[in-house]
N, C-alpha and C positions, 0 to 999 in steps of 0.2 A: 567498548569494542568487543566483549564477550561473544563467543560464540564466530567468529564473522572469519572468514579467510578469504583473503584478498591477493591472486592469480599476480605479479610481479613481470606478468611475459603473456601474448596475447592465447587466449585458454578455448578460444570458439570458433569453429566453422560451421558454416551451413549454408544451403539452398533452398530457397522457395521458388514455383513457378505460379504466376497468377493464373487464374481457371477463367477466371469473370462473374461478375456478379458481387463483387467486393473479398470472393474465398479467393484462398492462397494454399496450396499445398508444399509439403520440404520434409527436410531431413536436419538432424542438427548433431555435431559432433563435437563436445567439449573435455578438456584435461583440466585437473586442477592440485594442487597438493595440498591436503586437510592436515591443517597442526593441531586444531584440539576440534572434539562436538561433545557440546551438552557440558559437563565437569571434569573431561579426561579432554587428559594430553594427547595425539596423536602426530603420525611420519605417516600417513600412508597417501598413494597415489590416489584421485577419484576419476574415475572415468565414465565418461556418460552419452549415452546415444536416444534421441529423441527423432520421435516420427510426429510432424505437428500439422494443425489447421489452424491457417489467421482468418480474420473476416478485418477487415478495415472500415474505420470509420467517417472516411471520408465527405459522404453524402450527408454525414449529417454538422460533421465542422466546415463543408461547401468550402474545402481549399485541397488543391493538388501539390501543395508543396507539403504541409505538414497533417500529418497520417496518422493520429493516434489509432489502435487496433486492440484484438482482442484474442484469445490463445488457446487452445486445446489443446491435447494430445497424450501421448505416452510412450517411455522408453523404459531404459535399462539401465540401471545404474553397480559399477563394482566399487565398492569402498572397502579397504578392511579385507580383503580375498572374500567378502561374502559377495554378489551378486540379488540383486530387488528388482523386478518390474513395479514402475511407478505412474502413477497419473498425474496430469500434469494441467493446471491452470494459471493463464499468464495475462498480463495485460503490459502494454506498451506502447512508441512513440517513436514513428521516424520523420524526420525531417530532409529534403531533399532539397540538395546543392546548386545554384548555378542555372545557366538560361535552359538547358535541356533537362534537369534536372535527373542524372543518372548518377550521383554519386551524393549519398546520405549518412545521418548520424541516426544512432539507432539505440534508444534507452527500452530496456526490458526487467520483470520481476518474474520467475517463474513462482509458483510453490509446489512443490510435489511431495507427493503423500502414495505410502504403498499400502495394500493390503495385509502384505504380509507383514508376520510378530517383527523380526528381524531388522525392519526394512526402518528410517529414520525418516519422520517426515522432516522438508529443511525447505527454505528458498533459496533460488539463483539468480543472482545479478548480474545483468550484463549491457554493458556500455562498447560501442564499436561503428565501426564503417558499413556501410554497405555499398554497392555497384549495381546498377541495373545495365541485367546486358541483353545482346539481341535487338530487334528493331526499335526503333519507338518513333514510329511514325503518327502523324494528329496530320491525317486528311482533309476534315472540318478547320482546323486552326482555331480550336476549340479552347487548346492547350490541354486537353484531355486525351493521351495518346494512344489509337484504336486499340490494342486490346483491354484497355480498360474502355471502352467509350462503348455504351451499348447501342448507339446512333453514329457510327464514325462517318458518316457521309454530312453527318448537319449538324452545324454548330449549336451546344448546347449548353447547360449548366450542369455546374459539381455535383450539386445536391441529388442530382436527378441519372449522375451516374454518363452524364454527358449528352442526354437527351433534350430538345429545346421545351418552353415554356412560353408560346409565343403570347399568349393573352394574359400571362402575368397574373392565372388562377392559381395556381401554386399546383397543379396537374399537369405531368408532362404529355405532351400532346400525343403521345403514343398512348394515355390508357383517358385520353379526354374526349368523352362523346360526343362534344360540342368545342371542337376547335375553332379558334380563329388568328389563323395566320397569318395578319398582316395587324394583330394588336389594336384592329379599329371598335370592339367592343361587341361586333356584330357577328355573330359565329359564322363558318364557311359554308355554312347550309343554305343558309339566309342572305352571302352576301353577290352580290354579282360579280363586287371584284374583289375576289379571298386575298388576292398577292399583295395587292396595293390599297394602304389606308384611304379610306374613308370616313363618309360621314354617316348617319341612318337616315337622314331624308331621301337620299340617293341609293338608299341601299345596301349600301357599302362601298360605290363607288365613288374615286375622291371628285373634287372639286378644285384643283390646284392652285389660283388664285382667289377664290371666294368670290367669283361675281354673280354665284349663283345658278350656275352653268355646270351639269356636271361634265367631267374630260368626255366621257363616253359620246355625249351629243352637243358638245362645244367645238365651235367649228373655229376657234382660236384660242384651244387650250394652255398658249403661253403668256398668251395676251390677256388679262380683262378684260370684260365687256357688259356691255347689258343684257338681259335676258332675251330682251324682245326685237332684238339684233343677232340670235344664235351665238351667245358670249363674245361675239368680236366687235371691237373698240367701232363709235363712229368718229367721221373726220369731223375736223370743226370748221366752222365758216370761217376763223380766224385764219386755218390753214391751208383752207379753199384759195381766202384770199392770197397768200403768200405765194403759192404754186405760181399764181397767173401774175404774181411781179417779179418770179423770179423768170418767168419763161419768156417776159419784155428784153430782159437782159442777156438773153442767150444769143450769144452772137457764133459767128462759122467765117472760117477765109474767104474771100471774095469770091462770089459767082462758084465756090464751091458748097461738101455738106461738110467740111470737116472744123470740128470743135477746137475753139482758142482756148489757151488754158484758163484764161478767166472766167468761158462759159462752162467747164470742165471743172471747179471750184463753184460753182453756182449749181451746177447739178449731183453736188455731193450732197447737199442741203437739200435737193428737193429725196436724193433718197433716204436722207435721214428722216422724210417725213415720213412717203410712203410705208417703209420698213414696218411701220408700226402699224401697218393696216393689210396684215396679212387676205383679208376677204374679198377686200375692195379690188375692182380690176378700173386703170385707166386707159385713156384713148391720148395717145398725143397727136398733137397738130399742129402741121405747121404753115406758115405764111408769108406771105412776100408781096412786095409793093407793086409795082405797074411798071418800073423802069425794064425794058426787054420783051419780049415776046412771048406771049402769054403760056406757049407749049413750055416756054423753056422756062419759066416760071413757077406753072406746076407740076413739072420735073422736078425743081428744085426744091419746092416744099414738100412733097414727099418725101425726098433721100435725106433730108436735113429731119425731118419726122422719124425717118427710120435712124439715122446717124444717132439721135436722145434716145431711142429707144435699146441700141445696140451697146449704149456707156451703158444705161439702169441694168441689164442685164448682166453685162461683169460685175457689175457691183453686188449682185445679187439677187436682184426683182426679178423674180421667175417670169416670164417671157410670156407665159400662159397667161399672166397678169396685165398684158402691157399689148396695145394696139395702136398701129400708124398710119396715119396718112396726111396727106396734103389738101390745100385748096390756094393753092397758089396764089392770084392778087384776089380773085372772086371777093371775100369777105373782110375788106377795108373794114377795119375801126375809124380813120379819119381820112380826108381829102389826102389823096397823092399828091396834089399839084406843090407841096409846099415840104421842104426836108424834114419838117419837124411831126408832120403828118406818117409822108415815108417811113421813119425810124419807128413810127406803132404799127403803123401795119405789117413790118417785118417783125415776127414772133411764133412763139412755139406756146400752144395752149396743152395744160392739162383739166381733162374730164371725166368725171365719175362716170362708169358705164353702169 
């Protein structure tokens, strides 16, 4: 422990304010009391006044909690009733506390060296708190808080001083002459759609289920589809056929159009199919048997037409999609004269328009 004098009561104050750009300007204000330098004993007071420049190293250890830096400067130092202006090289180490990180530990080495005969070159140690005060707002959510963030409006990376890197060339996109901001490999020059990945057969524009359809001129960009259908899905005759057995079974209260709830559970099913056929528009239709008077007949299949077509519609089948009418006994599937007959020709047909 030769040489070393060690402050027993805290010996340093100071302030820095950050500039930007990773500099820091301050002032530094330390006490300390020296019992020996060099092979002599000493009692004297040392008092010392520092005016410094940090640059921190942030950008290149890419973390916002722990800050090694780098030290300049020069002061004044009185030891011994003589007085030295001295120069000052330091390097060090803060670490910052906690979710907002405004309260840190802070390891430092100065050495100082004067010009002058007199003057004693020596190092200073010092270990202590820091505080950051004043705003520390991170607009971006960056966790880079804007006065350090030379991009505070977009979220960015450390390294980069808080500036984004969207193509992942290691340029941040403020000195990159060929950005591409949506990471799809295709620069924004070249792509049609800069914001949203893609692919480069499209341009840059994506393709969001892969059916080969880009979103741009996919006329069911949530849906898959085939190409040579405008990307939306076709129906299948399996589920051609299903419609027109469930639409046998859609029944209505007597001599009225309104929906039993059995036929009202039958036509959940028919919009679980359509749903999935955003493009396709159907016609419903509807039918009735011979018993009654032919006006009041196709009266009836109309309003029971419109009646299926008024449930798909709260359910969600855009309306734009969906056309009614009737033909009241006119298009018998089988002989009326017989009940079993009657029960087919009373129905509700769905058809592709």
């Amino acid at each position: 422990m030769d040489h070393w004098n060690i402050a027993v009561y805290p010996s340093v104050i100071g302030v820095k304010k950050y500039m930007g750009s990773g500099f820091s300007f301050g002032t530094r204000f330390s006490l300390n009391k020296i019992t020996s330098y060099g092979n002599q004993i000493a009692s004297d007071n040392y008092y010392n006044i520092d005016g410094v420049i940090s640059y921190n190293l942030r950008s290149i250890f890419k973390s916002d909690r722990l800050m090694p830096f780098l030290e300049i400067g020069g002061g004044y130092v009185i030891f011994n009733e003589q007085g030295a202006g001295y120069f000052n090289l330091g390097v060090g180490i803060e670490y910052w506390l906690g979710e907002k990180k405004k309260t840190g530990i802070i390891l430092e080495s100065l050495y100082k060296n004067t010009g002058e005969t007199y003057g004693i070159k020596h190092f200073q140690h010092m270990l202590g708190v820091a505080f950051l005060l004043g705003k520390d707002t991170d607009s971006d959510g960056d966790g880079i808080i804007d006065k350090v963030d030379k991009c505070p409006e977009v979220p960015g990376l450390v390294e980069f001083e808080g500036c984004p890197d969207q193509d992942g060339d290691g340029i941040p996109d403020m000195d990159d002459e060929c950005p591409d901001s949506d990471g799809d490999g295709i620069p924004d020059k070249d792509d049609e759609s800069p914001e949203i990945p893609g692919i480069i057969d499209f341009n840059g524009c994506p393709d969001s289920h892969g059916d080969g359809v880009q979103d741009n001129d996919d006329k069911c960009p949530e849906i898959a589809g085939p190409i040579n259908n405008e990307g939306c899905p076709r129906i299948t005759e399996k589920e051609i056929s299903r419609l027109q057995e469930i639409g046998q079974v859609i029944y209505f209260e007597t001599n009225q159009d309104v929906l039993t709830k059995e036929s009202t559970d039958s036509l959940d099913e028919v919009y679980s199919i359509l749903v999935q056929y955003p493009s396709i528009s159907f016609e419903i239709v509807g039918h009735t048997d011979s018993i009654g008077k032919v006006a009041t007949n196709q009266l009836l299949s109309e309003q029971r037409a419109a009646s299926v077509l008024r449930y798909l519609d709260e359910k969600g089948i855009s309306s734009s999609k969906l056309e009614s009418t009737g033909y009241g006994e006119t298009r018998p599937l089988k002989t009326n004269s017989t009940p079993e007959g009657r029960r087919f020709n009373r129905r509700v047909e769905f058809i592709i328009k």
